[in-house]
N, C-alpha and C positions, 0 to 999 in steps of 0.2 A: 537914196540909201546905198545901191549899189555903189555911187560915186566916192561915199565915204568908207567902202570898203577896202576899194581900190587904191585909194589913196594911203589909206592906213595900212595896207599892205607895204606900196614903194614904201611909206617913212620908217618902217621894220627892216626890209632889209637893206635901207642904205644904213639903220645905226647898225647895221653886221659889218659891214666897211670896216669901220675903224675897230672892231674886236679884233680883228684878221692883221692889218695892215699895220697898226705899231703895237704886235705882240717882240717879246723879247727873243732871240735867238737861247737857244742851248748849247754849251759848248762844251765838249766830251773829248779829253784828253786820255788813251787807252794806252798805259805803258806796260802790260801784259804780253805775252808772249802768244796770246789768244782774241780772236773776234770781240767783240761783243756786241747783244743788242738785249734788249727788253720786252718784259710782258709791259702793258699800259691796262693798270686798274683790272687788272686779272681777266684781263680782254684778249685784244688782237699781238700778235709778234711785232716788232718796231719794224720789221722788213717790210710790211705795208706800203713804210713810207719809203721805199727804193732805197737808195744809197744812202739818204740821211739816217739811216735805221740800221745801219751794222757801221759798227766803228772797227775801223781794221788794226791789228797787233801793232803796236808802237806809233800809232796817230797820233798826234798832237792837234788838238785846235779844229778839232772835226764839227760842223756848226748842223746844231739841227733847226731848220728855219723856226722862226716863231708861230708861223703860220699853223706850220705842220705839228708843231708843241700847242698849241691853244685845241687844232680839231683834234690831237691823240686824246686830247684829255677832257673834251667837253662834258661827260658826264658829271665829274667831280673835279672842277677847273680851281678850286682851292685848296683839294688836298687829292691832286693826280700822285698815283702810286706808278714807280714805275720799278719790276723786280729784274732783275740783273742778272743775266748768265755769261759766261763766256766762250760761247757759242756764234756760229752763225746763223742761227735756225730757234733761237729760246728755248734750246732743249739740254736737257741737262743740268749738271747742281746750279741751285740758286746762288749766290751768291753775297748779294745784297737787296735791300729793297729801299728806295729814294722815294722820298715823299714830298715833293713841291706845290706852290701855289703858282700858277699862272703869270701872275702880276707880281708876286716878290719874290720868287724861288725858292730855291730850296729850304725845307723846313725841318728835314730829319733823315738819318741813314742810319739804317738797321744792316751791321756784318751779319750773314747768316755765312760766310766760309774765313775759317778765322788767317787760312792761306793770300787772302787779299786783304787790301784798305781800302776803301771808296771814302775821299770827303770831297766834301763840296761846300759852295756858298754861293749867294746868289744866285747865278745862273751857268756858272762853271761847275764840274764835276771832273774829278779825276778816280782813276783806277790806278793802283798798285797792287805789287807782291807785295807781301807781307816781310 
């Protein structure tokens, strides 16, 4: 019994392997004159994740690994919410809020400052002024 515990264990987490390993990158282009980073599902600050988690004022093509995109959002990996300040710290007005699935991306963006645009597709997402 013990034998097939053990075993059913390893075959658990090697299919965590491949969740991890071909998740899709995030790619966050910030043409603002400000930071930005994200709440994740009304959770932790994107700063967690080090430097993939504040996109700095006029970055282009800033990638947030997939890796780090699939564990921010394990909770609700089909409809991860992720709310938008421009800040380097998720403090301060919200902005927008971006709602993606894991495996197909982006699925919806709510303006909450009508001074910015947030679209995206896919797996790209860009910021402007308004």
């Amino acid at each position: 019994m013990k034998k097939k515990t053990v075993i059913s264990l390893i075959l658990a987490g090697l299919s965590m392997v491949p969740f991890y390993a071909y998740a899709n990158d995030l790619i966050i282009s910030n043409n603002t004159n400000f930071p930005s980073t994200s709440v994740i599902n009304h959770g932790l600050c994107s700063t967690i994740l080090k430097e993939a988690g504040v996109v700095k004022p006029h970055e282009q093509n800033h990638v947030v690994p997939g890796d780090k995109v699939k564990w921010a959002c394990t909770i609700f990996p089909s409809n991860c919410q992720a709310d938008v300040y421009l800040t380097d710290n998720c403090q301060g007005p919200l902005i927008a809020s971006v709602t993606f699935d894991v495996n197909s991306g982006i699925k919806s963006t709510i303006i909450k400052d009508a001074k910015y645009k947030v679209v995206g597709s896919g797996f790209n997402i860009t910021l402007n002024p308004a």
